[in-house]
N, C-alpha and C positions, 0 to 999 in steps of 0.2 A: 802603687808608688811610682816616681818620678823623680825624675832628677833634672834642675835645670842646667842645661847646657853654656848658659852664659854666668853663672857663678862658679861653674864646677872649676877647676881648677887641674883635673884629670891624676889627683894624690894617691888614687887606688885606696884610701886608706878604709872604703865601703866595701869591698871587694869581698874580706874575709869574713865577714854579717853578713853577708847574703844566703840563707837556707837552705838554698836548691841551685847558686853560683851561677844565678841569672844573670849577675851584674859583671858587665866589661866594659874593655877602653875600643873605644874609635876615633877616628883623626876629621877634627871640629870642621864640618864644612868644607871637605876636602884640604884642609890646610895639615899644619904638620903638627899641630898643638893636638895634645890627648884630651878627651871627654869622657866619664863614664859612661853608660845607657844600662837602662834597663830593659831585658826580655821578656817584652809585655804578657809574652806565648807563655812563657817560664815560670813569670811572676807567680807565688800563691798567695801575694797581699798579706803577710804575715805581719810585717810591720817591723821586723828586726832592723833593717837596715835606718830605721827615722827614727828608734825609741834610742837606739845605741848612742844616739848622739854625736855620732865619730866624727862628723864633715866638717870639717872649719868653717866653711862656708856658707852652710845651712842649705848646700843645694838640691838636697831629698826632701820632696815634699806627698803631703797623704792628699790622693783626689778622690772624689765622690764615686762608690761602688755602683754601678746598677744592677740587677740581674739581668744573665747569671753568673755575674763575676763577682758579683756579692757572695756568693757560696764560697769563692775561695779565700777570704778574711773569714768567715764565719769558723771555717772548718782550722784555718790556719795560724791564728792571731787569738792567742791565749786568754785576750782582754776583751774580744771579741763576745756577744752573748748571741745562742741560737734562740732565734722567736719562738721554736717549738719547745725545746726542752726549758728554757729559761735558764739554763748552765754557757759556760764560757764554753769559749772553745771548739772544741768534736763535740763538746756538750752531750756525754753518755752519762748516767751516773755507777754505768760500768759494772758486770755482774761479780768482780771481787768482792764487791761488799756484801756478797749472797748469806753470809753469818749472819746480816742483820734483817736484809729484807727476805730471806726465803724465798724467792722466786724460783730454785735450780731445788726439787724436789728430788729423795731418794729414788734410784731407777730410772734418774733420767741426769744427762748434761747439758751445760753450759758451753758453747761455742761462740769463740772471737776470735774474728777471721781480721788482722790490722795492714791493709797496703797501706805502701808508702810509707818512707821516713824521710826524716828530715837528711838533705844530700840528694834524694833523689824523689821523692815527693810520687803521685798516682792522680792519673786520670780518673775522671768519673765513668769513664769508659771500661777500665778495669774492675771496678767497682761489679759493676754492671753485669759484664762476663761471670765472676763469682760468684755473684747474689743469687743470680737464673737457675748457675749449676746446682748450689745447696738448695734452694727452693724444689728441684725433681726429688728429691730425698723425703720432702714433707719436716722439713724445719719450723720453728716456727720461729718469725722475727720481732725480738723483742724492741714491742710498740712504743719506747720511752727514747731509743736511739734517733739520733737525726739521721741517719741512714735511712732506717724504717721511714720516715718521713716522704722521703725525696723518691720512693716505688708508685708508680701508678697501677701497681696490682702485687699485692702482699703473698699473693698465693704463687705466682711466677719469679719475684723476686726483678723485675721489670722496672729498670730505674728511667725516670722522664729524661727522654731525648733530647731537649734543647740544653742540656747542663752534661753531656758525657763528655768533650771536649774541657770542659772546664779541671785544672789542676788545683790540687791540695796536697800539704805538707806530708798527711795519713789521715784514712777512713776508719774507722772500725765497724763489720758488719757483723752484726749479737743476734744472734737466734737459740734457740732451745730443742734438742730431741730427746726422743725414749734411748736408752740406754743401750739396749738391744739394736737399735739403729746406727750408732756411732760410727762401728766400724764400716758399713757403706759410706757415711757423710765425708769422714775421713781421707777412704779411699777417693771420692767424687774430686774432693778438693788435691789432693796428688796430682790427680789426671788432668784438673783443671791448672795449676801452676805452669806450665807451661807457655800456656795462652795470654800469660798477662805480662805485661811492659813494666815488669815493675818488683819489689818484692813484697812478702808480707811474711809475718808471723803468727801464730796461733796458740790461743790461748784456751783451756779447755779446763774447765769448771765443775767439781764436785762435791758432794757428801762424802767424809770422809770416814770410812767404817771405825767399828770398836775398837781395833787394833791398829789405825791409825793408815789403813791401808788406803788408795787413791784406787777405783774401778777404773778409771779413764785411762792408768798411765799402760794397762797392758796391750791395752789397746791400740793406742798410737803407735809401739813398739811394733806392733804386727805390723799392721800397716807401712813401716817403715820412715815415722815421724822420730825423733832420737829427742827426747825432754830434757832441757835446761836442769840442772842441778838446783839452780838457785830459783825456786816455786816462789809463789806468794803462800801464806796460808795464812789466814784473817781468820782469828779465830773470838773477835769479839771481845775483848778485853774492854771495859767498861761499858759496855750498851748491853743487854742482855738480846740474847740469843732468837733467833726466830725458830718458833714451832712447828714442828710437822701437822699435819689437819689430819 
């Protein structure tokens, strides 16, 4: 995105739409009149601040992405579509719907590791950092993610160089272990939080036994992860249920 400088009128009134508050005023041409700008550095091409419509002026305008700045509309811009998955967006179709597709099999979980939010958004460089860490664990990254996409080696977790500079709003990185492994993966990612510029959340995905009990959640506890109150649990109301093989 963009703002022209000679409509702008310097109203701030974009300021508050801006995602990740890349957008400020500076004095037009060294003169004393305000102008917005946008931080090109900042940007995640999200598109909020031109869909909002707020400018009297119409001085936000959308310019043609190339890579690899294209990645961060794709990842950030809701309306946006990933070429790989053919979904908007992060374009995951996200392992909560595991009630219908089965993919997160008994004895084993489901791991969604999300940097970056909106406010403060994440490098592809953090990404990066994480992905390598759970990949020594022996994860495995599931192949439907645009994350997964963007590794030039799935066994490392090695995401392509010329895009780790590039920012987005939030990543999500989806992989799957054996259940018995968890509590390492877990631990891996503690030790790893640290090291990133950024924050993230995790979401951790199961089979839920007969008596309604969650394997995953004691887990986390050990480890010294403290879970949300408020779970998702999908339990498939009108689609019927995926089977165990």
């Amino acid at each position: 995105m963009q703002i022209d400088k000679e409509k702008c009128t310097g109203c701030e009134a974009c300021h508050p739409y801006c995602t990740v508050g890349a957008i400020h005023s500076v004095k037009k041409d060294g003169g004393e009149d305000l102008v917005s700008v946008i931080d090109q550095d900042e940007c995640v091409e999200c598109g909020v601040c031109h869909r909002a419509n707020i400018c009297p002026t119409d001085a936000i305008y959308p310019v043609e992405l190339k890579w690899p700045r294209s990645l961060r509309g794709v990842f950030s811009d809701p309306l946006t579509v990933h070429k790989d998955t053919g979904i908007a967006g992060r374009g995951t179709e996200e392992m909560k719907t595991n009630d219908v597709t089965g993919r997160i099999r008994r004895g084993h979980a489901g791991v969604a590791i999300e940097l970056g939010r909106p406010g403060i958004g994440t490098r592809f460089r953090d990404v990066d950092i994480m992905a390598q860490a759970v990949a020594k664990v022996g994860v495995v990254f599931e192949p439907k993610n645009p994350v997964t996409f963007l590794m030039v080696d799935k066994s490392t977790g090695k995401i392509r160089e010329d895009i780790l500079n590039e920012k987005a709003l939030s990543a999500i990185i989806e992989c799957g272990i054996e259940m018995d492994k968890l509590e390492n993966l877990l631990s891996v990612i503690k030790a790893t939080a640290p090291k990133l510029n950024t924050v993230f959340s995790l979401d951790l995905i199961c089979k839920m036994g007969e008596k309604g009990e969650m394997e995953t959640l004691p887990i986390a506890q050990k480890v010294g992860f403290t879970p949300r109150p408020n779970t998702k649990n999908n339990i498939g109301f009108g689609r019927p249920l995926a089977k165990e093989e």
